[in-house]
C-alpha positions in Angstrom: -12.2 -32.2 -9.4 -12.6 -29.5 -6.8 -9.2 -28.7 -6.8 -9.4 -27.9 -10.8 -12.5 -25.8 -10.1 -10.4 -23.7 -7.3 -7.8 -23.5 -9.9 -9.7 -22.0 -12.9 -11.5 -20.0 -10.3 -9.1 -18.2 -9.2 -7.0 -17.6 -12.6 -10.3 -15.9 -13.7 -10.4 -13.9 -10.4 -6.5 -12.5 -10.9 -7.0 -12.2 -14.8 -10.6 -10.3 -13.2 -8.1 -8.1 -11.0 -5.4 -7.5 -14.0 -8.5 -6.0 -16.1 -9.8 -3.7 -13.3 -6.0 -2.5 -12.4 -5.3 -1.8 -16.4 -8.4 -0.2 -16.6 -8.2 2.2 -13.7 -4.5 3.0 -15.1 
């Protein structure tokens, strides 16, 4: 179960990342 957590964790934290990098662009 933790392992899931970590996993959807960081997909939102690099999909976070993408937005910030598109938006400064």
């Amino acid at each position: 179960m933790f392992f899931i957590d970590l996993g959807i964790s960081m997909i939102i934290f690099i999909l976070l990342i993408i937005c910030i990098l598109v938006g400064v662009a």
